[in-house]
C-alpha positions in Angstrom: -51.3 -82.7 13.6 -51.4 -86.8 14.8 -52.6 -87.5 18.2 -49.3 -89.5 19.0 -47.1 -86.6 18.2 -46.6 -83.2 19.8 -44.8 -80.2 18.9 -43.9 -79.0 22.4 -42.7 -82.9 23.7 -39.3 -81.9 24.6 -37.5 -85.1 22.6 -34.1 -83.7 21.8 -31.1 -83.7 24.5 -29.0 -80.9 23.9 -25.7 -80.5 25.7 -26.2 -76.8 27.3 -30.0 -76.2 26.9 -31.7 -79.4 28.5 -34.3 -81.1 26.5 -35.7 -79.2 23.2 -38.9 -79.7 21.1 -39.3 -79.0 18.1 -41.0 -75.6 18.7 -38.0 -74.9 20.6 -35.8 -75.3 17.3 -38.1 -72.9 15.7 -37.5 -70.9 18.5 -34.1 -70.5 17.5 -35.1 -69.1 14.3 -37.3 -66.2 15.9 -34.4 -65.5 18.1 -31.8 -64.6 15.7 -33.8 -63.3 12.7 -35.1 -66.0 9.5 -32.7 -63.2 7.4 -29.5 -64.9 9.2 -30.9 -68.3 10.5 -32.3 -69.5 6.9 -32.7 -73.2 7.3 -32.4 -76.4 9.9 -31.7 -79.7 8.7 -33.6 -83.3 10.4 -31.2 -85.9 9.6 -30.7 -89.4 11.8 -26.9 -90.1 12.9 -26.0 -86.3 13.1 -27.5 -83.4 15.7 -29.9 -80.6 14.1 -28.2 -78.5 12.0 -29.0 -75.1 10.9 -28.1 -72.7 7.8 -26.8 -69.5 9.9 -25.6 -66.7 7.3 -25.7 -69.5 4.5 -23.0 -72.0 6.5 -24.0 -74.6 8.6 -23.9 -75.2 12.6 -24.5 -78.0 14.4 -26.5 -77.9 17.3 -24.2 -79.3 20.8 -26.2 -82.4 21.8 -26.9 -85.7 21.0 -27.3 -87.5 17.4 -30.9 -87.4 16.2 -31.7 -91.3 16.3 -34.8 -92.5 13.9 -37.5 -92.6 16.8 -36.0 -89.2 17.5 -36.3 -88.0 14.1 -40.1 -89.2 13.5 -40.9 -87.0 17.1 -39.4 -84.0 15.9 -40.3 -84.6 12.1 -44.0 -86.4 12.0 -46.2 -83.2 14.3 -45.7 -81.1 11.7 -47.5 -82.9 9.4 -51.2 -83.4 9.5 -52.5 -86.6 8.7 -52.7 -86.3 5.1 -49.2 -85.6 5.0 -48.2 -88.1 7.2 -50.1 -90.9 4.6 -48.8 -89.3 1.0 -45.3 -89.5 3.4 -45.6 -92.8 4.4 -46.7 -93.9 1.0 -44.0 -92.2 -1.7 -41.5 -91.2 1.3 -41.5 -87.5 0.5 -43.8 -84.6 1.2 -43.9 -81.2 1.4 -45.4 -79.0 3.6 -45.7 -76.0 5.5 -46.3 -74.4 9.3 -46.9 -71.5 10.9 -45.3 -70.5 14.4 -44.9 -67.3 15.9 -44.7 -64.6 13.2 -42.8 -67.3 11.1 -43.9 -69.5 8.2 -42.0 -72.8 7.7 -41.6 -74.5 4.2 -40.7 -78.0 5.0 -40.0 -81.1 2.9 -40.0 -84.0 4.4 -38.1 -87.2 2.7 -35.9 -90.4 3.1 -32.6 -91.6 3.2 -30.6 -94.7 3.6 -30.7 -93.8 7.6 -34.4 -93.2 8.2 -36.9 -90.0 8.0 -35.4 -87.1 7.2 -36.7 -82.7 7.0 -35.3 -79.4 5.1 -36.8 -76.6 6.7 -36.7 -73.1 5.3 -38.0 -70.0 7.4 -39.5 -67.8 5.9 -40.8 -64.5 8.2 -44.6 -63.3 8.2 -42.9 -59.5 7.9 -42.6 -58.9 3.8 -40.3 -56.5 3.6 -40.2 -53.3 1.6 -39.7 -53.3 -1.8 -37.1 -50.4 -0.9 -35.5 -52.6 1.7 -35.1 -55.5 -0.7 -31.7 -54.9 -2.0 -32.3 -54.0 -5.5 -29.4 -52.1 -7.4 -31.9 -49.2 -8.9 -35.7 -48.4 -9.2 -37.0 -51.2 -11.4 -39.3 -52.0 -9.1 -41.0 -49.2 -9.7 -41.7 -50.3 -12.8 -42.4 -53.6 -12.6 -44.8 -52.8 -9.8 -46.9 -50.4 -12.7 -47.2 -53.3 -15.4 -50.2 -54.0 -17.0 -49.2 -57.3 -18.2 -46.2 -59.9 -18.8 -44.0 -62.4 -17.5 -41.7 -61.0 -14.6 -39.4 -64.4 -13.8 -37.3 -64.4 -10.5 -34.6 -66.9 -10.9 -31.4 -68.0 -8.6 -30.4 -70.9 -6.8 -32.6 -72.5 -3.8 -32.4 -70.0 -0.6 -31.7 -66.9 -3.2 -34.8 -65.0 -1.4 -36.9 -65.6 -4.8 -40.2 -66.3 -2.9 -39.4 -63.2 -0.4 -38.9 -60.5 -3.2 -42.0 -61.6 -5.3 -44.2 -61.6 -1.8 -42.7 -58.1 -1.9 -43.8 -57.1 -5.5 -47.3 -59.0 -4.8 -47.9 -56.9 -1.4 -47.1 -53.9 -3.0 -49.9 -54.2 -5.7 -51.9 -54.8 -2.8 -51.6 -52.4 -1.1 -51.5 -50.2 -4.0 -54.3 -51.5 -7.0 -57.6 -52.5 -6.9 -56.8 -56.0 -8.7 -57.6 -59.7 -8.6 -55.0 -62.0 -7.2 -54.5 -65.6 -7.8 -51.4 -67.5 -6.7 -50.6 -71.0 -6.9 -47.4 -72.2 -4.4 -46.2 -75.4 -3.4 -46.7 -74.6 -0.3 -47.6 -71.3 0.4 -44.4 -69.7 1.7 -45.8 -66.1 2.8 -49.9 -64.9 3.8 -50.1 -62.1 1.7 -52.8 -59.5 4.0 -55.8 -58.5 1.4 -55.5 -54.7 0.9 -56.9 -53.0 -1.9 -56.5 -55.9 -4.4 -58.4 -59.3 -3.4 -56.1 -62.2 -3.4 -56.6 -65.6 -3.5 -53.8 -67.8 -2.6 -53.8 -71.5 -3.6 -51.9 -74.6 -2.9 -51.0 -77.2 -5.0 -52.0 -80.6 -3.7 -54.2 -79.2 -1.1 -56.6 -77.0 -3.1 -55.4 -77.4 -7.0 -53.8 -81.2 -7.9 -51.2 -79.6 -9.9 -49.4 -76.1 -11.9 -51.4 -76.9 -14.7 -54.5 -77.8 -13.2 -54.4 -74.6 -11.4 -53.5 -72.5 -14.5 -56.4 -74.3 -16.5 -58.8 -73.1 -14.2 -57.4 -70.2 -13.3 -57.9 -68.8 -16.6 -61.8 -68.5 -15.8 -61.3 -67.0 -12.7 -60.8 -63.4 -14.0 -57.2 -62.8 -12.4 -55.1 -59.7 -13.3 -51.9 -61.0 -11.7 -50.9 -63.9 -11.4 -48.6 -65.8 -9.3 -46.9 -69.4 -10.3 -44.8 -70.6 -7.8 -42.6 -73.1 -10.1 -42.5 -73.6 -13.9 -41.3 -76.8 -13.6 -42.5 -78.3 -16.5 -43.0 -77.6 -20.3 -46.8 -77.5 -19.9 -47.0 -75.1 -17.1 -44.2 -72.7 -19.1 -46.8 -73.1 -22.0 -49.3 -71.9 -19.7 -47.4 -69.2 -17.7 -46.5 -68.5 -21.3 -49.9 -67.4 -22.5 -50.7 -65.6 -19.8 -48.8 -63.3 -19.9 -49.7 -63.0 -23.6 -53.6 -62.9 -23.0 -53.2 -59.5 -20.8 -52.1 -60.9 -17.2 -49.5 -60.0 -15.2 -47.7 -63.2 -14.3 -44.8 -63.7 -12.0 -42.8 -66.7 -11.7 -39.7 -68.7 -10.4 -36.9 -70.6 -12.0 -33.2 -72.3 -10.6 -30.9 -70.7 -12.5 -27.9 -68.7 -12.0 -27.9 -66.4 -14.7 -30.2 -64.1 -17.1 -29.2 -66.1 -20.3 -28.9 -69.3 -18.3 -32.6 -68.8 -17.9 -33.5 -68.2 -21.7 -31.8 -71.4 -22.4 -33.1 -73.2 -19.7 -36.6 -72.4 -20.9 -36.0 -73.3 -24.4 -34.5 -76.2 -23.1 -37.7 -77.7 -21.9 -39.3 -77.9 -25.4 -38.4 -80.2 -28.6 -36.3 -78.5 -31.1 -39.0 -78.4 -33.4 -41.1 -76.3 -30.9 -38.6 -73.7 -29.7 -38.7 -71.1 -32.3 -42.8 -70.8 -31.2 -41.1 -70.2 -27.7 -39.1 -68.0 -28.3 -41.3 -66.0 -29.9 -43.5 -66.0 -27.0 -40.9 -65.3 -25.3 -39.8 -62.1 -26.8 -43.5 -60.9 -26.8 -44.5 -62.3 -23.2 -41.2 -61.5 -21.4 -41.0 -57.9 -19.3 -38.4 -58.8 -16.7 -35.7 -61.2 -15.7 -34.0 -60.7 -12.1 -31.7 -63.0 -10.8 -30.6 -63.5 -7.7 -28.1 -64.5 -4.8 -27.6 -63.8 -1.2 -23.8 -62.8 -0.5 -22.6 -62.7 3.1 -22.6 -59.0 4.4 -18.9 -57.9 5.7 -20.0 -56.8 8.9 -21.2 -60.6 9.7 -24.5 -59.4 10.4 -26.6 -61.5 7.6 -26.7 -61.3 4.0 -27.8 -59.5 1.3 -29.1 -59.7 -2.6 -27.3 -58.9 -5.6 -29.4 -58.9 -8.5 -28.8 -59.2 -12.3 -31.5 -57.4 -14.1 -32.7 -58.3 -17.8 -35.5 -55.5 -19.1 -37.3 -57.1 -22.6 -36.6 -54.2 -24.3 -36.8 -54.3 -28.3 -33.4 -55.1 -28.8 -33.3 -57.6 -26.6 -36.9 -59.3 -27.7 -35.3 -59.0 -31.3 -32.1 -61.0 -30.0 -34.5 -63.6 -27.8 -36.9 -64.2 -31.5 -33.7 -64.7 -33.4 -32.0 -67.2 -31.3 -29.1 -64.8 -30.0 -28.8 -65.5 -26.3 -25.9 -65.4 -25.8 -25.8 -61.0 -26.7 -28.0 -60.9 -24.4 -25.3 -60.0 -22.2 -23.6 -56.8 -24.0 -27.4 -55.7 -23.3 -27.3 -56.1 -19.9 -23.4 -54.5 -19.6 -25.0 -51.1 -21.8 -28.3 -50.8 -21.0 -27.8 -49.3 -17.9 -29.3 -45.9 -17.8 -32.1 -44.7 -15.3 -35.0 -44.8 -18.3 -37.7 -47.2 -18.0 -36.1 -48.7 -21.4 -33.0 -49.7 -19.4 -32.1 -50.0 -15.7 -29.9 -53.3 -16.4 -27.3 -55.0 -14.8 -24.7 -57.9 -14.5 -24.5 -59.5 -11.8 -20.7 -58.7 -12.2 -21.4 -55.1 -12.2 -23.7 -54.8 -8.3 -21.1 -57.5 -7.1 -18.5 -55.0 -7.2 -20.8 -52.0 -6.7 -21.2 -53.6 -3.4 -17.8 -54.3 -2.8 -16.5 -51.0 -3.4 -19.5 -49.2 -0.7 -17.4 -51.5 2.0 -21.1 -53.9 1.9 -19.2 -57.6 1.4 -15.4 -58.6 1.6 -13.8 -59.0 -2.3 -12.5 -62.2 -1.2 -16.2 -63.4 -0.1 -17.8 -61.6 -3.6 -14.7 -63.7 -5.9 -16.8 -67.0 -4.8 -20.2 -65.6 -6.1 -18.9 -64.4 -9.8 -20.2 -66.0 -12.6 -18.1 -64.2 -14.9 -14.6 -63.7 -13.7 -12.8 -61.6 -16.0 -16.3 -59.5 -16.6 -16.0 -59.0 -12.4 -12.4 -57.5 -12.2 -13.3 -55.5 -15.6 -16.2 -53.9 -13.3 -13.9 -53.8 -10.1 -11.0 -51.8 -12.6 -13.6 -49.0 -14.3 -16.0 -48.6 -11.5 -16.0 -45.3 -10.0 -18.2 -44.4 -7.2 
């Protein structure tokens, strides 16, 4: 932290709590749970706003001015931070309070210094407390090697359910951990397995950098926080192909929305080499989102799970995407072969157990039509 700023300098007038800090923000996010509160928003000319059961609420008090912004903003950052800030006018970073871990990036607009701040609890949960819609994590938690890729949009709990796969091979293998995140979102306990969690710009310069060296540092799982680019997919890539375990995030809303987006990153003349990597590297696609629960107590995940199968590597090698989705519709049975889903189909699984409102599950659907069809033949 700088000298000149403080984390408990109570800088923020509100209109029914007196003057706040910024540790008394976070405070609001150990109050309520990091499951409902998700997120609070820095921004000058508008009062602290947080992401409460994905909508946002604006705290009663005063707009945040720019000198008010930098106090609440700049002692989160150390000074490193507060120079690679200061110099490109974005940064991101993390912080620890309480039994809560912060991801924060911190950026500019046209009004001044501004901060997205994700919670993110010290508590992984369960694996059987996750939400998933049948025992694939059982599975997935007994591989030997592949790529297992968490996708959704930002907030979809990626980070939190692969925290959950990676503490559950700690606790339950004798294994060699690497991760590389940017930042590290959740401490991950050493157990049985040894873990060694890195972050990018503070212990690695970049993805690929860490992957490079990675590769001589005798990992059996590995964890890549981002594939952003088409050098670290290359890498993440291979491997999974050289015998690793590799798990990894991607924004996208869909199973074959991933595929393509993957593809996407290479030249035309390159993507049949990916995508038969692809269809020999791949073990698991699981996309996510968090839907509002109907009770108005939080939220919860519905999943749409792709299993590489060989019909469905045959389909990826041959360019046939978009059947990837009459695999995911029919491939449903509990046999480690199987054990898809659409997203379509746990949406209105959920809806008919009374879990979320059918009005509130309409605004999630990525396939209309495909959503009623489920809603019509389900049975439970």
């Amino acid at each position: 932290m700088t000298e000149q700023y403080s984390v408990t300098a109570k800088v923020y007038k509100t209109a029914d709590n007196g003057d706040w800090s910024i540790e008394d923000m976070f405070g609001y996010f150990k109050k309520h749970g990091a499951m409902r509160v998700s997120d609070l928003h820095l921004k000058v000319g508008v009062q602290p706003t947080f992401r409460v059961d994905g909508n946002l609420m604006k705290l009663r008090g005063e707009l945040v001015t720019k000198e008010t912004a930098e106090k609440l903003i700049f002692p989160l950052l150390g000074e490193r931070q507060l120079a690679e800030f200061r110099a490109k006018n974005n940064v991101d970073t993390s912080y620890h309070f309480g039994d809560l871990q912060f991801r924060i990036n911190v950026f500019v607009d046209n009004e001044g210094p501004a901060a997205a701040i994700r919670a993110l609890g010290m508590d992984i949960p369960k694996l059987e407390d996750v939400g998933f819609p049948n025992d694939v994590y059982k599975d997935i938690v007994n591989l030997q090697n592949g790529l297992v890729l968490l996708t959704g949009i930002t907030g979809a709990g990626k980070s939190t359910t692969i925290a959950s796969f990676i503490d559950r091979i700690c606790e339950k293998k004798a294994c060699r951990i690497i991760s590389l995140e940017d930042p590290i979102e959740y401490i991950i306990k050493q157990k049985n397995s040894v873990i060694s969690q890195r972050e990018v710009g503070r212990d690695v310069p970049s993805f690929v950098d860490g992957l490079k060296a990675m590769l001589r540092e005798d990992p059996d799982i590995v964890f890549v926080g981002e594939m952003r680019d088409a050098e670290t997919i290359a890498m993440t890539l291979m491997a999974a192909e050289t015998g690793h375990l590799v798990f990894s995030t991607l924004h996208t809303r869909d199973v074959t929305g991933t595929i393509t987006r993957v593809l996407d990153y290479f030249p035309s003349h390159r993507q049949d080499e990916v995508r038969n990597q692809l269809s020999l590297g791949l073990a698991y696609v699981i996309c996510q989102k968090l839907i509002p629960k109907k009770d108005g107590t939080g939220r919860l995940i519905c999943m749409e799970i792709l299993n590489n199968n060989y019909a469905v590597a045959n389909l990826i090698r041959n360019g046939k995407i978009e059947q990837l989705y009459s695999q995911l519709q029919t491939k449903t049975k509990n046999v480690p072969t199987e054990k898809m889903i659409t997203f379509e189909h746990h949406l209105a699984r959920l809806v008919k157990t009374g879990k979320i409102e059918l009005l509130e599950a309409k605004k999630w659907v990525n396939d209309y039509q495909c959503f009623i069809d489920a809603m019509n033949t389900m049975t439970m």
